[in-house]
C-alpha positions as CSV (number, residue, x, y, z in Angstrom):
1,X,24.5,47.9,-27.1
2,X,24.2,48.4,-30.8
3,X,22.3,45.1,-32.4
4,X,24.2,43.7,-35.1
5,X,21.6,41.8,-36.3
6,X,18.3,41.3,-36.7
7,X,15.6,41.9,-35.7
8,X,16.2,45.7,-35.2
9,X,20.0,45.8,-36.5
10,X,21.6,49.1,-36.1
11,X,19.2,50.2,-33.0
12,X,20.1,50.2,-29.8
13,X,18.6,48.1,-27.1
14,X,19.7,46.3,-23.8
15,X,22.0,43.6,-24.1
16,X,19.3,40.0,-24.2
17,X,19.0,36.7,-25.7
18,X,17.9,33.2,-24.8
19,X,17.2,30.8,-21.6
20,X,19.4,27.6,-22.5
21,X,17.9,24.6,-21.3
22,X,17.5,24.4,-17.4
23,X,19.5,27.8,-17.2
24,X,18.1,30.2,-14.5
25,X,16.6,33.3,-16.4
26,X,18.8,35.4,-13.6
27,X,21.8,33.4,-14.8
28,X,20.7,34.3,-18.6
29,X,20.8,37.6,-18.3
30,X,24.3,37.7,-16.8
31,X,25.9,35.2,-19.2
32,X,23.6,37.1,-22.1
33,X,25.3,40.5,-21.1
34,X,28.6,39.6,-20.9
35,X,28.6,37.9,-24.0
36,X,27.4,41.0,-26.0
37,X,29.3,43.8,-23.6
38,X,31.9,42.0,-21.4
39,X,30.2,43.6,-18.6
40,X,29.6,41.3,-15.3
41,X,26.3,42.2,-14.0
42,X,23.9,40.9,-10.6
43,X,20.5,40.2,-12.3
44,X,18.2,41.6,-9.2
45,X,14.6,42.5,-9.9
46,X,11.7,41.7,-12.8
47,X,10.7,44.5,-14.4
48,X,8.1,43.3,-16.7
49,X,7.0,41.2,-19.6
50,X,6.2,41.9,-23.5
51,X,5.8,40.1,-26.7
52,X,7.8,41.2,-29.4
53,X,6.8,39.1,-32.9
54,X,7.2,35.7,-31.8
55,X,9.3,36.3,-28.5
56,X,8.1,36.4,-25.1
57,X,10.4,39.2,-23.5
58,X,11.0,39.5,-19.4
59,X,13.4,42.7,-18.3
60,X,15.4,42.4,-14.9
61,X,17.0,44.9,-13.8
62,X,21.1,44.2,-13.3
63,X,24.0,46.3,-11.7
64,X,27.5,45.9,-12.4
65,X,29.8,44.1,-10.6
66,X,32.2,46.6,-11.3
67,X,31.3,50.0,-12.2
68,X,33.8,51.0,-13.9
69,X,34.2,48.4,-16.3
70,X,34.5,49.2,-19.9
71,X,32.2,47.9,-22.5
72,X,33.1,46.5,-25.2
73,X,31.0,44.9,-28.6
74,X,30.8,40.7,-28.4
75,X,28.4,38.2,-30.1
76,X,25.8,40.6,-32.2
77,X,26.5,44.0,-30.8
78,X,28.5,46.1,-33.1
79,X,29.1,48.6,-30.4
80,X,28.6,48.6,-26.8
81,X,28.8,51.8,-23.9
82,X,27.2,53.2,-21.0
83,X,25.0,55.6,-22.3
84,X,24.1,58.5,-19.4
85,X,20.0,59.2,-18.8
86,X,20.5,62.4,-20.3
87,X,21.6,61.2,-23.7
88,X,19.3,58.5,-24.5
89,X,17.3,60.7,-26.8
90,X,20.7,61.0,-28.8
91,X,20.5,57.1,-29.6
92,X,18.0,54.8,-32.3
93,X,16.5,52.8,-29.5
94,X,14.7,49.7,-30.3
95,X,10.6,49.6,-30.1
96,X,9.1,49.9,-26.7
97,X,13.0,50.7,-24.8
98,X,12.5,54.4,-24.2
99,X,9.4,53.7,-22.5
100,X,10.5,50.8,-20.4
101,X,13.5,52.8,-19.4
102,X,11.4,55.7,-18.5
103,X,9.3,53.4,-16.4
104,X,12.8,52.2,-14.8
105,X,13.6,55.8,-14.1
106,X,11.0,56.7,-11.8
């Protein structure tokens, strides 16, 4: 998704935001991305941790619930796809992505 705001507006990261209050971090990341892509996704695995400014930052990993659904912009994305390995490079990521998605790669 393209952020719409900041920090980072204009780049392109992976759909994210805040734990509510006694909200499971799995059930954050679902409710997160389909806020901002209209996708329903599994959360699944950790993938790591980072700090970014003030923000401590875990990635999961998450699968569609259905593949083939279409994404479309909510919340603060201005734009929202599916974006194919191979044409990452084409896209402004946000600090740190390309290597985390790299890492997820493997």
């Amino acid at each position: 998704m393209q952020r719409g705001e900041p920090p980072f507006a204009g780049l392109w990261s992976l759909p994210g935001g805040r734990v509510l209050p006694g909200e499971d971090a799995r059930a954050a990341v679902a409710r997160e991305t389909f806020e901002e892509t209209s996708i329903t996704v599994a959360a699944g695995e950790e993938l790591g941790k980072t700090n970014v400014a003030a923000y401590a930052i875990t990635t999961f990993l998450a699968r569609p619930i259905d593949p083939a659904a279409v994404a479309q912009a909510g919340t603060d994305a201005v734009a929202a796809r599916w974006v194919a390995w191979s044409e990452l490079a084409q896209y402004p990521l946000t600090p740190g992505l390309a290597e985390l998605l790299a890492h997820v790669s493997r």
